[in-house]
C-alpha positions in Angstrom: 38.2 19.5 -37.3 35.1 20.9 -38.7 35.9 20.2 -42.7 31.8 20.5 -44.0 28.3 22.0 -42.9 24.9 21.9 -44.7 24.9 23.3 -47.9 23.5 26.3 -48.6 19.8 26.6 -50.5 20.5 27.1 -54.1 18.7 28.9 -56.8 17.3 26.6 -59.2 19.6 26.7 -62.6 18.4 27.8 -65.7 15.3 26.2 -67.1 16.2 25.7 -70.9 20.5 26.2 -70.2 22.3 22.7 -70.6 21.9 19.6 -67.9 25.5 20.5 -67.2 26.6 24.0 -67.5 26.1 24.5 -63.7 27.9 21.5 -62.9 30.6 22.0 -60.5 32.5 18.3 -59.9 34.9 16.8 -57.4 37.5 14.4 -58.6 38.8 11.5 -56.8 41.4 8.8 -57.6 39.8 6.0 -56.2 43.0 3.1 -56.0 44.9 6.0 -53.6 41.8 7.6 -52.3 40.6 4.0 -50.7 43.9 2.6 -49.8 44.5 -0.1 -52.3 47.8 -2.0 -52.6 50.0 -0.5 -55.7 50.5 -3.8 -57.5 48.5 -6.5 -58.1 49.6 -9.8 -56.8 47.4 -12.0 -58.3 48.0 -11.8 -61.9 49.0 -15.5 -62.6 49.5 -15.7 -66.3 47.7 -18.9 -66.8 44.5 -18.4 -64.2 43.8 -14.6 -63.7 40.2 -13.8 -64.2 38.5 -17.5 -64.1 37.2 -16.9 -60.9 35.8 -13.2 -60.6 35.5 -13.9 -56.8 39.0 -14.5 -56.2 41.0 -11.3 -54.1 38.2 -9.0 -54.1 38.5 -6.3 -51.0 35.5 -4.3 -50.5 37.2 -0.6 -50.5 34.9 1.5 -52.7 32.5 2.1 -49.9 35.7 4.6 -48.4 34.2 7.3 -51.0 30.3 7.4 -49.9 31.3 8.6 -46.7 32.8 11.9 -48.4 29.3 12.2 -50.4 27.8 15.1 -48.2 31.4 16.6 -48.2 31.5 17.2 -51.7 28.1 18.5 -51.6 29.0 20.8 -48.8 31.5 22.3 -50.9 29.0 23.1 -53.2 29.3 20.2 -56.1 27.3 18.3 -57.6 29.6 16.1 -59.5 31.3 13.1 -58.7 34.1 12.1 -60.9 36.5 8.8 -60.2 39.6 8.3 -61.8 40.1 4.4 -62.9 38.0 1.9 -61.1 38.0 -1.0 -63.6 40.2 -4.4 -63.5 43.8 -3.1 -64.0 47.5 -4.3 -63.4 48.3 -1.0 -61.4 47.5 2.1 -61.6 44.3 1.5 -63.3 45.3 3.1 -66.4 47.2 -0.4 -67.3 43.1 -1.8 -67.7 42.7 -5.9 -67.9 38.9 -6.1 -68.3 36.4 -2.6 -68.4 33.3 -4.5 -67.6 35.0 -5.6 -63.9 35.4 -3.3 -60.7 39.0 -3.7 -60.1 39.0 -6.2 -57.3 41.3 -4.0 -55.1 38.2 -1.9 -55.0 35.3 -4.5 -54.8 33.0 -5.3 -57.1 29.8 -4.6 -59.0 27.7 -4.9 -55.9 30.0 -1.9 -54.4 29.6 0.1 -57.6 26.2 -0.6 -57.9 25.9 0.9 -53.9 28.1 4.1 -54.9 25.7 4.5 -57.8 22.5 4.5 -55.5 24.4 6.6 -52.9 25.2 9.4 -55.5 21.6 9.4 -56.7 20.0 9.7 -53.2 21.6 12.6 -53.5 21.4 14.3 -56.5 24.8 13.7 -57.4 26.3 13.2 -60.8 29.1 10.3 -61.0 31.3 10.4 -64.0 33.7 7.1 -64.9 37.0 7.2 -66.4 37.2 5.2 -70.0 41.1 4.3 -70.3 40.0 3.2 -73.5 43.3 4.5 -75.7 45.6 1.9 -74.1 44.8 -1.0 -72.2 47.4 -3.8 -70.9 50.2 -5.8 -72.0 48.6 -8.7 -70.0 44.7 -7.6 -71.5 43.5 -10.8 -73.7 43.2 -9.4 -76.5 46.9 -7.7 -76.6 47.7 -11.8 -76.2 44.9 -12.9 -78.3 46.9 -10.2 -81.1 50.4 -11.8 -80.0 49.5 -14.9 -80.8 47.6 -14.5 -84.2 49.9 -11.9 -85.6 49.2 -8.2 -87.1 47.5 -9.4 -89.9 44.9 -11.6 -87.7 41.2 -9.7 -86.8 42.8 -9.6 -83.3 46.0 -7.7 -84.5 44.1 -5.2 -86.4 42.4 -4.5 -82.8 45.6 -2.8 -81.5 48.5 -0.6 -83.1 51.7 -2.1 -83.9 55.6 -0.8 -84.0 57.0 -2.8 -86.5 55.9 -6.6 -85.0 55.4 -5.1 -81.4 52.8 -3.6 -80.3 52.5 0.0 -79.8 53.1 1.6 -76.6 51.2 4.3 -75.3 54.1 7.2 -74.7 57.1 5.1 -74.5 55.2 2.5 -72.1 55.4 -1.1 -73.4 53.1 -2.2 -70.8 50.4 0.3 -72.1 48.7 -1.3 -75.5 47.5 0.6 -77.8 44.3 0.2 -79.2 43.4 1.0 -82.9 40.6 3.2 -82.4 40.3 3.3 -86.4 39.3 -0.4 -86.3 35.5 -0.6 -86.5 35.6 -3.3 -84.0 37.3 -1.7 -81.4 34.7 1.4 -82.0 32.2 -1.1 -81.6 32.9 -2.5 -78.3 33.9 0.8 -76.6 30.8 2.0 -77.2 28.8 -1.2 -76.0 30.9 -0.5 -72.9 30.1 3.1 -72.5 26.5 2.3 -73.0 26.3 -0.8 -70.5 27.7 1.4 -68.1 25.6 4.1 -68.4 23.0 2.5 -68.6 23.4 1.0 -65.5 22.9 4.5 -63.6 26.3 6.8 -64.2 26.2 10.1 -65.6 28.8 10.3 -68.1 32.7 9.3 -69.5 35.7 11.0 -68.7 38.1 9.5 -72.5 41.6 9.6 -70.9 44.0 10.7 -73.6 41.4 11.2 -76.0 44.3 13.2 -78.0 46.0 10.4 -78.9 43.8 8.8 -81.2 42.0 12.6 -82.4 38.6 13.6 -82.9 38.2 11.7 -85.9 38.3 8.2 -84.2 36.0 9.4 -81.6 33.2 10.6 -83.5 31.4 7.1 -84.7 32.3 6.0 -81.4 30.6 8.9 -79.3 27.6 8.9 -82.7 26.6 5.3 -81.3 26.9 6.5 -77.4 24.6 9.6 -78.1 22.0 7.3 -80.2 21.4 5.8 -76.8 21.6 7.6 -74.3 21.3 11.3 -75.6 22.0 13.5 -72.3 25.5 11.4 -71.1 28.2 13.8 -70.4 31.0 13.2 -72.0 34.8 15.1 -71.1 37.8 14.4 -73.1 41.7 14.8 -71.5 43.4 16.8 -74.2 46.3 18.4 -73.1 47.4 21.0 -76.7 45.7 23.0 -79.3 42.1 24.2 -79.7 40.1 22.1 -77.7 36.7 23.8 -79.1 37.6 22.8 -82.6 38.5 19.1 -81.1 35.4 19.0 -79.0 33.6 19.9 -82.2 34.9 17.1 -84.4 34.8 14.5 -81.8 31.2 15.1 -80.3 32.7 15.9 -76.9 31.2 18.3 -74.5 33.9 19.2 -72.5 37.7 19.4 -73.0 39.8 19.4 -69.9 41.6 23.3 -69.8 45.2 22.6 -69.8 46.4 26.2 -70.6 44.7 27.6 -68.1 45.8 25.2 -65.6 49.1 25.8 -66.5 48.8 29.7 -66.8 47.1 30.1 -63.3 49.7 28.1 -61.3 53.1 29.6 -63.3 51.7 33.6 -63.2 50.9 33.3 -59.8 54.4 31.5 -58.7 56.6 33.8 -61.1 54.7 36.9 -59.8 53.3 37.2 -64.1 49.7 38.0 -64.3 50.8 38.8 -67.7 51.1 35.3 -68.6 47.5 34.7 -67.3 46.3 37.6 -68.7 47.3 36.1 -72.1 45.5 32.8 -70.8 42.0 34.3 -70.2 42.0 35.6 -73.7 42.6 32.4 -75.3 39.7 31.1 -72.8 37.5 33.4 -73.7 37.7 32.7 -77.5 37.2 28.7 -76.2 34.7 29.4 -74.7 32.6 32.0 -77.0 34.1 31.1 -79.7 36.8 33.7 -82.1 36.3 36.4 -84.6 33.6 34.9 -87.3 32.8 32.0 -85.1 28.7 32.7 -85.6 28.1 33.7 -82.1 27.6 29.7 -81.6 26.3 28.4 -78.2 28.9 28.4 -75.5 31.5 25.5 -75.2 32.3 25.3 -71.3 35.8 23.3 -70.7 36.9 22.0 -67.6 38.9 24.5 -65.6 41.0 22.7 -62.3 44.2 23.3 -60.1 45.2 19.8 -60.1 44.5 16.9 -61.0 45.9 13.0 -60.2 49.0 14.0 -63.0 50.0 17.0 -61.5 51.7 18.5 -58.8 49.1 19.7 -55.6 48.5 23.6 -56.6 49.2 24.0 -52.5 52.9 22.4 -53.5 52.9 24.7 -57.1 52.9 27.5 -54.9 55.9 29.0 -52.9 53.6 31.3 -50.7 50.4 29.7 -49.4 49.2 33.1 -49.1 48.1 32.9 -52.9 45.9 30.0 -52.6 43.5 32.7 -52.1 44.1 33.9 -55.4 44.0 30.8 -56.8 41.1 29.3 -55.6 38.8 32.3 -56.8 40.0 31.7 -60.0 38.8 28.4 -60.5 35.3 29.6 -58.9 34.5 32.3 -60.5 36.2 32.2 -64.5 33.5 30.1 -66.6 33.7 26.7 -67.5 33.2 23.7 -65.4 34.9 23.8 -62.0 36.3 20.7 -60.7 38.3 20.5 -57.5 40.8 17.5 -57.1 40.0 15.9 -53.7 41.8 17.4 -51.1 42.6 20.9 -52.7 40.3 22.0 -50.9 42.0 20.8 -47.5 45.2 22.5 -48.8 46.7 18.8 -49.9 50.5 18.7 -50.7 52.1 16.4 -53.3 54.3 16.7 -55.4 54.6 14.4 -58.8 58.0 13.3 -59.5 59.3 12.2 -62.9 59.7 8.6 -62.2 58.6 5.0 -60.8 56.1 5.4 -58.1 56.1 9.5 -59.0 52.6 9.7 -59.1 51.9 8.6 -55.4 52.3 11.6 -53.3 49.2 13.2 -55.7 47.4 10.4 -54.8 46.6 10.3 -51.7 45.1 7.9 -48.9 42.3 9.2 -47.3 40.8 8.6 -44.1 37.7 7.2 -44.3 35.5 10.3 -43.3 36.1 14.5 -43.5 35.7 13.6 -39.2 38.9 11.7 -39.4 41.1 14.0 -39.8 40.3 15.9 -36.8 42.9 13.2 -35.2 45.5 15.1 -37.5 48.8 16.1 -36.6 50.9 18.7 -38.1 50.8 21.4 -39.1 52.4 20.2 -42.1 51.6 16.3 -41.7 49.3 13.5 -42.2 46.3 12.4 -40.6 47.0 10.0 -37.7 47.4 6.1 -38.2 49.6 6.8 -42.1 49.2 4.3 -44.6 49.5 0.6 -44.7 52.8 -0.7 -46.4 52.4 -0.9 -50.0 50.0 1.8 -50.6 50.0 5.3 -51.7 51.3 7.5 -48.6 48.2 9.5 -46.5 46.8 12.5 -47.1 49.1 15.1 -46.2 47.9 19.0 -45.5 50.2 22.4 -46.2 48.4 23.0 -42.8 46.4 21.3 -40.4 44.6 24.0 -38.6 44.3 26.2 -41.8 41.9 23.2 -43.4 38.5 24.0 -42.6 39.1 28.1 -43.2 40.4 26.8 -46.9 37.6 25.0 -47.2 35.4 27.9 -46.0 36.8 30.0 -48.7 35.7 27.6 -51.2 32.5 27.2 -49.8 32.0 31.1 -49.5 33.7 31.5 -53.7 31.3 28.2 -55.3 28.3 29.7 -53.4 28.8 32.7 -55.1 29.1 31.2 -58.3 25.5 29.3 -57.7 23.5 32.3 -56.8 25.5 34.6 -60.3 24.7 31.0 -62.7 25.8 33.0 -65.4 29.1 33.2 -64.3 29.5 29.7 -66.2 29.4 31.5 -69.5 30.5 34.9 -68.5 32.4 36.9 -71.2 36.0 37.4 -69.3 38.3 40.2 -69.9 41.4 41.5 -68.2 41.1 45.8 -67.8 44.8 46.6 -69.2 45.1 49.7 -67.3 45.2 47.6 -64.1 47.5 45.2 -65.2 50.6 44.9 -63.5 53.2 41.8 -62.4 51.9 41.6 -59.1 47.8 43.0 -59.5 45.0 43.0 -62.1 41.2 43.7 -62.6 39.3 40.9 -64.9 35.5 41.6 -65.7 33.0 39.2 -66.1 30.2 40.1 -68.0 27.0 38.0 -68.7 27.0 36.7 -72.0 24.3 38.6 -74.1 24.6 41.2 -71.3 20.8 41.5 -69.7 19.2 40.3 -66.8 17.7 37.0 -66.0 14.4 38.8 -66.0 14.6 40.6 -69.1 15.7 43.8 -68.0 18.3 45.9 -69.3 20.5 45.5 -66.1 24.0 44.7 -67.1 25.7 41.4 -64.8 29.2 42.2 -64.3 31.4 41.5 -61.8 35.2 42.6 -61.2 37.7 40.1 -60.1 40.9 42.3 -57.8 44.0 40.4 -58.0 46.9 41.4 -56.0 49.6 39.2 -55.3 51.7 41.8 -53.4 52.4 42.4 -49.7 50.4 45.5 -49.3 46.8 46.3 -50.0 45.6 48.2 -52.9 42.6 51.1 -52.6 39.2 49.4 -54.2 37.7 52.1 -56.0 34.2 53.0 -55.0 32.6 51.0 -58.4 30.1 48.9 -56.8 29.0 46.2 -54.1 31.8 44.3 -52.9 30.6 41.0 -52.6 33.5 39.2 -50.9 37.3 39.8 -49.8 39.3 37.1 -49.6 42.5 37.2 -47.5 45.5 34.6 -48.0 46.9 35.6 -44.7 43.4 35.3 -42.9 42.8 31.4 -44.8 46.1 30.2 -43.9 46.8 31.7 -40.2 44.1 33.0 -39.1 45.1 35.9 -38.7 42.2 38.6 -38.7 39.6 39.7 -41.6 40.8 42.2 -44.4 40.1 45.6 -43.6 37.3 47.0 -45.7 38.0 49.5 -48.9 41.2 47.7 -50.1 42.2 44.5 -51.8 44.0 42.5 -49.5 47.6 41.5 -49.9 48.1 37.9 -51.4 44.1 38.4 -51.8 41.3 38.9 -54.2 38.4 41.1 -53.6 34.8 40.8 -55.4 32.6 43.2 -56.8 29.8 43.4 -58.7 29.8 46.7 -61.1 27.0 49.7 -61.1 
């Protein structure tokens, strides 16, 4: 099954716009994603870590042969879930300066580095630096000595236990308050970026709030001035928190939420109310000063969430979907196997989080031994790991991934589209169909000229097409039916049912 080709030439970005607001990323959990066992067995109480040798499985090497897929899609950034030394998940952390031995170690990580730079790409590490384990040494070093020792000011207490992170007594933690702590998460960031990644994802950088991350992020910056950084926050304004914290990016949760839920519940309402709070993150509200544009990260999915292929009843809207996340501004990022139409969903309890966290085989190629259409590739996983990639539908793969190809490609060659100014045209508006515009911010052309860039998003989730009115170029049609069963292009002149169609305004 054909899943990538050569990417298509692309214009050069902007000369003097930001390092990343072209970026478009690909996100991959690497424990699933390489097959590594669940739980650790090796964790003796007494001995773990005195031999750094000891269990290590060279795994990590699974992801450099999806390299020229993720730039086939059209991205440029490569962004891993946990890879450091943890209990788990990898979010349960036991040291951040080792490669979790499931994975390898720092020869493999050094190899994925030189891999992403050959070609051009952008890797981006998770810091699960909130929280870190109930077995970490210094959560036993703080045991020991008590809340009052310098160890016990290193880590948040409940009374004489220590805090856990949501509930989770095995999560620690950390008092990000605590100069020390500050201290040696920014030595970590810096080691690490200075030994050839790109930038940080902060997992639940809400907890602790902007405030704690500031110094923190103040001493990162001193050294290396152009890393990326992207904080998880989940609630409220995230371009007042990336402001107070120094973050560049802010993971889009309402949007998320709002593309998913209107589409499913037939409510472009409800998304309709989304784009207008992401336009005022992204440009800022009344009296904001017209200050430079604040791009958060806009995605379908992620390794917490339900597959949008499983969020969505109809596969049909996909389509939908899909253009979206291409085309609204921001910084795209496309959870690893969304583009293949993976299914999973996450389930509120033990082990919930496996089915979103796939197993992959170890090239796009593989999966041509696929069975289906609704299964997993052939072979499954090994006992004790996290279940194989599974597809909504086999044969539909590589015209999903087409459809990505054909929307992300379009958003290189318009690079304004990152910052475009979005709005939803009222009149259109209806349960089932709407018109958004997306204008260039500050209106003009690239080359000076008074040519306005706009482009009109069609929406319609319903089962017939709707007239296009003669108001421009239409630059793409994209048919849900067509993606998922082949089942013939959309006639010209109309939007497509459970489709989108793309024009750019006279």
């Amino acid at each position: 099954m054909e899943t990538s080709s050569a990417p298509e030439a692309l214009p050069a970005p902007d000369s003097d716009a930001p390092r990343w607001q072209h970026a478009i990323c690909w996100q991959v959990y690497p424990l699933g994603f390489c097959g590594a066992p669940l739980h650790r067995e090796d964790l003796g109480a007494e001995t773990y870590g005195e031999r750094h040798g000891d269990n290590v499985v060279h795994r990590l090497d699974r992801i450099v042969g999806w390299l020229d897929h993720l730039l086939a899609l059209g991205a440029d950034v490569l962004i891993l879930n946990p890879i450091f030394d943890s209990a788990s998940h990898g979010y349960d952390t036991l040291d951040h300066l080792r490669v979790d031995p499931r994975l390898g170690d720092e020869s493999d990580l050094d190899a994925l580095i030189a891999a992403c730079r050959e070609r051009g790409i952008s890797l981006v590490l998770d810091g699960v630096f909130n929280h870190v384990s109930h077995l970490h040494p210094l959560v036993r070093r703080a045991l020991a000595d008590g809340p009052d020792s310098p160890a016990g000011a290193c880590i948040r207490w409940s009374g004489a236990h220590p805090y856990g992170f949501e509930g989770n007594e095995d999560l620690v933690e950390l008092n990000l308050a605590e100069p020390a702590v500050q201290e040696r998460i920014a030595q970590v960031m810096n080691l690490w970026l200075d030994r050839g990644i790109s930038g940080w994802r902060l997992d639940a950088m809400y907890a602790a709030g902007p405030e704690a991350w500031a110094p923190i992020l103040d001493v990162v910056r001193a050294e290396n001035p152009e890393a990326w950084i992207l904080g998880e926050v989940i609630h409220g304004d995230y371009r007042t928190f990336a402001e107070a914290s120094g973050a560049d990016s802010i993971t889009q949760y309402e949007l998320w939420k709002a593309i998913w839920s209107s589409i499913r519940e037939t409510n472009l309402f409800e998304l309709a109310h989304a784009l207008g709070r992401h336009e005022a993150f992204v440009h800022g509200g009344e009296g904001d000063g017209g200050g430079s544009p604040f791009l958060p990260l806009t995605f379908l999915g992620n390794h917490d969430t339900t597959r949008i292929a499983s969020q969505l009843p109809d596969g049909r809207d996909l389509a939908v979907a899909v253009t979206l996340l291409a085309l609204l501004p921001g910084i795209p990022a496309i959870y690893a196997g969304d583009e293949l139409g993976a299914v999973g969903t996450k389930e509120d309890r033990a082990g919930g989080d496996d089915a979103v966290r796939p197993l992959f085989p170890a090239s796009p190629d593989a999966l041509r031994s696929g069975i289906g259409p609704v299964g997993t590739w052939h072979g499954g996983a090994p006992a004790g790991t996290s279940p194989s990639l599974a597809l909504l539908s086999r044969p539909a793969a590589p015209r999903l991934f087409e459809v990505h190809q054909r929307l992300l490609g379009l958003r290189r060659r318009e690079g304004w589209l990152s910052t475009a100014q979005v709005r939803v045209d009222e009149d259109s508006l209806t349960n089932t169909s709407a018109r958004i515009v997306l204008e260039a911010a500050g209106g003009g052309a690239a080359d000076g000229s008074d040519a306005l860039r706009e482009l009109a998003l069609w929406l319609n989730l319903g089962e017939d097409p709707l007239a296009l009115p003669d108001e421009g170029e239409v630059l793409t049609l994209v048919s849900g039916a067509d993606m998922l069963d082949a089942v013939g292009p959309p006639a010209p002149g109309a939007v497509p049912p459970h489709g989108v169609a793309v024009t750019r305004l006279i």
